[in-house]
C-alpha positions as CSV (number, residue, x, y, z in Angstrom):
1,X,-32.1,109.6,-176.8
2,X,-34.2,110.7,-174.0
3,X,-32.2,112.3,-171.2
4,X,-33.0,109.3,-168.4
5,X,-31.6,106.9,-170.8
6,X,-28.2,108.5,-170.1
7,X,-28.1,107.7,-166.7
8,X,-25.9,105.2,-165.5
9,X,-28.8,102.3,-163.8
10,X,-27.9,103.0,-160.5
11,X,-29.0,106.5,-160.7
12,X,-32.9,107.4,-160.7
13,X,-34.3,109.4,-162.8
14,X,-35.3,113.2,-161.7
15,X,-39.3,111.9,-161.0
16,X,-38.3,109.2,-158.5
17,X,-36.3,111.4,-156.6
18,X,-39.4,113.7,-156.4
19,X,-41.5,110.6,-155.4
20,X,-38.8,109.6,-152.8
21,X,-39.0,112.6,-151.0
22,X,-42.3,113.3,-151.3
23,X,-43.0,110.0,-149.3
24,X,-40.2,110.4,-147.3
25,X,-42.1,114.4,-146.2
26,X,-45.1,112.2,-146.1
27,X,-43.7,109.6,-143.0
28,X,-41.9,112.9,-141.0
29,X,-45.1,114.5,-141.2
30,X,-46.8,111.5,-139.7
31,X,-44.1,111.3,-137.2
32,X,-44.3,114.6,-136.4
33,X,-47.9,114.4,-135.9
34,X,-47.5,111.6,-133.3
35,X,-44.8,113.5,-131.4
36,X,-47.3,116.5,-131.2
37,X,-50.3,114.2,-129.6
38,X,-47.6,112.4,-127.5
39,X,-46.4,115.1,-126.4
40,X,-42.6,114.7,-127.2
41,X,-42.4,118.3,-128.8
42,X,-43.8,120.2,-126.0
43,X,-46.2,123.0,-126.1
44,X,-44.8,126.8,-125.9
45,X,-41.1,125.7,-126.7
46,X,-39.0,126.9,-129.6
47,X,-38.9,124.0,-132.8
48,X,-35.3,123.0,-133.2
49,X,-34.8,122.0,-136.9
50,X,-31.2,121.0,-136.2
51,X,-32.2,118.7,-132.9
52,X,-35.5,117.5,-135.1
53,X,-33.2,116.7,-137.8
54,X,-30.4,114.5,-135.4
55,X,-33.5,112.9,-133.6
56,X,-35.6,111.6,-136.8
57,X,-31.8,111.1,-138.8
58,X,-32.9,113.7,-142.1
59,X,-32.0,116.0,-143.8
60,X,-33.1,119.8,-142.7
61,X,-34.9,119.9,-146.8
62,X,-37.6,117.3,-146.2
63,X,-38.3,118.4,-142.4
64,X,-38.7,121.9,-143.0
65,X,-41.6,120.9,-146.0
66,X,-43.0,118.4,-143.2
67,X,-43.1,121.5,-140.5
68,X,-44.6,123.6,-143.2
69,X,-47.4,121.4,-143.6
70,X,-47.7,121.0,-139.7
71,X,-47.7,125.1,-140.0
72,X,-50.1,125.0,-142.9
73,X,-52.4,122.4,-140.9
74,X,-52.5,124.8,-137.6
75,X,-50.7,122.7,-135.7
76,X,-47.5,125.0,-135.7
77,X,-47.0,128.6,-135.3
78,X,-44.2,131.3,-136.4
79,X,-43.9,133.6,-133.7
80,X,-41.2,136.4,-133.8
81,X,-40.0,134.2,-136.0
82,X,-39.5,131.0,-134.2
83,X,-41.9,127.8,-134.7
84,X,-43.0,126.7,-131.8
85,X,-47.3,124.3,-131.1
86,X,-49.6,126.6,-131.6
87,X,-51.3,126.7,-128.1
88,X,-55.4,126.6,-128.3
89,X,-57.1,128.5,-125.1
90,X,-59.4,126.8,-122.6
91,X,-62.3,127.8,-124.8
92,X,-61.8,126.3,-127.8
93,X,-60.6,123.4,-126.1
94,X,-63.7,122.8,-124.1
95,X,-65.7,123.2,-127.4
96,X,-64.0,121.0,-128.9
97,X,-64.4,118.5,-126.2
98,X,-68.5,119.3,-126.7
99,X,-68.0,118.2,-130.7
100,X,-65.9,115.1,-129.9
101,X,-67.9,113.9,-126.8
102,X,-70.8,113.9,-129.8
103,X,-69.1,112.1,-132.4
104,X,-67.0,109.7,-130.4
105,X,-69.8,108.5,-128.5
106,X,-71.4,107.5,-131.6
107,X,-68.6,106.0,-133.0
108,X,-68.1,103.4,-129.8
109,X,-71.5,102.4,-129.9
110,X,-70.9,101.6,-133.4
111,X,-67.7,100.0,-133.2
112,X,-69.2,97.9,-130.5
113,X,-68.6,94.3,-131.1
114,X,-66.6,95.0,-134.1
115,X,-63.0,95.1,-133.0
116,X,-61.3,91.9,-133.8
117,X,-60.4,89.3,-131.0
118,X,-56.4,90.2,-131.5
119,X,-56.5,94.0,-131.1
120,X,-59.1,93.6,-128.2
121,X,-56.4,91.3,-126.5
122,X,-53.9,93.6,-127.3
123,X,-55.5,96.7,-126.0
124,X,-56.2,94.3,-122.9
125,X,-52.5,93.8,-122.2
126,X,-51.7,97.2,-122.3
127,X,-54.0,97.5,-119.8
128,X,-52.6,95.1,-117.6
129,X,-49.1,96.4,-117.9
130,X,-50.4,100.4,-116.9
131,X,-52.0,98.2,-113.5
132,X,-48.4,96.4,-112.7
133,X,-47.0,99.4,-112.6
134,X,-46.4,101.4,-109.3
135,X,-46.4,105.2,-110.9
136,X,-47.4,104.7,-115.3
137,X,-45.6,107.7,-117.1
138,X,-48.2,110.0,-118.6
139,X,-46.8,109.0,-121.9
140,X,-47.3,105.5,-121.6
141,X,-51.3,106.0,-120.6
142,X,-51.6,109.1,-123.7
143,X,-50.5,106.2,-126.3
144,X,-52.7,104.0,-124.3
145,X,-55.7,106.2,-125.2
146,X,-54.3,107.0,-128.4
147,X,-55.0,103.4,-129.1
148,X,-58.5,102.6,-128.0
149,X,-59.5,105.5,-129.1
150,X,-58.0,104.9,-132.7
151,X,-59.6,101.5,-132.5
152,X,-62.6,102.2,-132.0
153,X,-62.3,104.7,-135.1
154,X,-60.8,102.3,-137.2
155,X,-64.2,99.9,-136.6
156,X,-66.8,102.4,-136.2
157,X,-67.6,101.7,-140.2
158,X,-67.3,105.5,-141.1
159,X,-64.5,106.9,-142.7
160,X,-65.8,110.6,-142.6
161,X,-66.3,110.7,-138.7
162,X,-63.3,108.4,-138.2
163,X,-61.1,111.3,-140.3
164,X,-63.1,114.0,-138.0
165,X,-62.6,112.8,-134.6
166,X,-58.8,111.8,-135.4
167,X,-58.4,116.0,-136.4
168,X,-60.2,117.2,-133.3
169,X,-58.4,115.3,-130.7
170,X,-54.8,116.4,-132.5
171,X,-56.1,119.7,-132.3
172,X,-57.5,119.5,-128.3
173,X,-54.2,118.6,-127.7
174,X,-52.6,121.3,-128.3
175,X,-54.4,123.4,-125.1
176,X,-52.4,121.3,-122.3
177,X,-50.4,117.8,-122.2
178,X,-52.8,116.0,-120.6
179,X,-52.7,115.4,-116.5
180,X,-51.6,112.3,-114.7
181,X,-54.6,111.7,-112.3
182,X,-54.8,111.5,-108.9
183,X,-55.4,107.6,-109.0
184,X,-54.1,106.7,-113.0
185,X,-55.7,103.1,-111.5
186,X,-59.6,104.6,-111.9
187,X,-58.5,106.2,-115.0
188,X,-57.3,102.7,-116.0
189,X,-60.8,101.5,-115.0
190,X,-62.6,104.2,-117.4
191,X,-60.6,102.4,-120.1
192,X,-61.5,98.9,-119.1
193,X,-65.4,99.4,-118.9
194,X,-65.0,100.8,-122.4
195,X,-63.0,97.9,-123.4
196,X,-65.1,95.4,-122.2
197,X,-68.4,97.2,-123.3
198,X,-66.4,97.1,-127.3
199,X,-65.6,93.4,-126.8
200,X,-69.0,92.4,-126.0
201,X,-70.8,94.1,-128.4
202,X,-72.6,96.3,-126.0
203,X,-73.6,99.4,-128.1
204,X,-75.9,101.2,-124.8
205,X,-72.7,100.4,-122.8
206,X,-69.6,101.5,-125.1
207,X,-71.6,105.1,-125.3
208,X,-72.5,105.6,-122.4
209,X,-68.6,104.3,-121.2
210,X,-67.1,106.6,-123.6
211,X,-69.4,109.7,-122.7
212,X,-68.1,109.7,-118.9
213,X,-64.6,109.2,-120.1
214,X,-64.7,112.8,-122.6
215,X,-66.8,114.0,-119.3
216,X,-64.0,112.8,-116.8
217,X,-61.2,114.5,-119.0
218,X,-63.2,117.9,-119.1
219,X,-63.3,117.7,-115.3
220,X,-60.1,116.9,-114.6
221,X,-58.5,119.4,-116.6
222,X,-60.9,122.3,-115.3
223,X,-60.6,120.8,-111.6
224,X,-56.5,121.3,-111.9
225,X,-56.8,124.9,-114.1
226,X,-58.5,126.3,-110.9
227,X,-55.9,125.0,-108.5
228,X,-54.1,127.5,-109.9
């Protein structure tokens, strides 16, 4: 009798209990991924697998495979033996904002009038909600742009670039969590103008929208490093 049969039923088998974590590693990396770009893990601070572990309610086994993966991806760093986001320098980041302003640019003009009616009015209220507010928290406008940005991605009708850009803005991220501006209302406006360009199907518009928005982001981080 094959040794599964011997199971009592409301026990899997070895192989599902490999597929169950492997998908359960699969939705912390994801979710560690999102707290990276979000910010929630800061930059230059020691990983806590414990306080990881109470926050996303696992187990230490499947987290420490997901940070491995983060580790294996870049995203992660072992120094002196702690994990901590690997930090990019201004450099790198600024090139990378060269290869993205490229691609993304691209990718709005082609998502332009592709975006369906119910994520454009959902983007749209979003929107609205960052304006009622007196001061928006940075995290609230980094999903915001998380987004549009994913939107316009998700339509742009290629896979290959959608998969590229996603993996160059998690990794610009990791240089600095991004700075509330002066006036988060014009930065509010850069999103609208790309909005609008998307929903009307403007292709000239949604580039040229999206190219001084990457443009905007490069100066504002510069303008504040030489504050310093």
């Amino acid at each position: 009798m094959p040794e599964s049969a011997k199971l009592p039923p409301e026990v899997p088998a070895a192989g599902e209990f490999v597929s169950e974590t492997g998908g359960l590693v699969a939705r912390l990396h994801g979710q560690l991924h999102e707290m990276l770009l979000t910010h929630e893990i800061p930059l230059g601070q020691p990983l806590s697998e414990r306080h990881l572990s109470v926050r996303l309610g696992v187990s230490r086994t499947p987290l420490r495979e997901a940070l491995r993966r983060l580790e294996g991806e870049g995203f992660i760093e072992r120094r002196n033996g702690v994990l901590e986001v690997k930090r990019i320098m201004l450099e790198e980041f600024v090139d990378l904002l060269k290869i993205r302003r490229l691609l993304e640019v691209e990718a709005a003009g082609a998502a332009a009038g592709a975006i369906d009616a119910d994520k454009i009015a959902e983007l749209r209220a979003k929107l609205a909600a960052l304006l009622a507010t007196e001061k928006a928290e940075n995290r609230q406008r980094i999903e915001l742009d998380l987004d549009l940005h994913r939107a316009i991605c998700d339509h742009c009708g290629n896979r290959s670039m959608a998969e590229l850009i996603e993996q160059l803005r998690r990794k610009s991220m990791l240089f600095a969590r991004p700075p509330a501006p002066q006036n988060f209302r014009e930065a509010i406006k850069e999103h609208t103008r790309l909005l609008d360009a998307l929903a009307d199907g403007d292709a000239a518009e949604a580039r040229d929208a999206m190219a001084d928005h990457i443009d905007t982001v490069l100066k504002n981080v510069l303008s504040r490093l030489l504050k310093r």
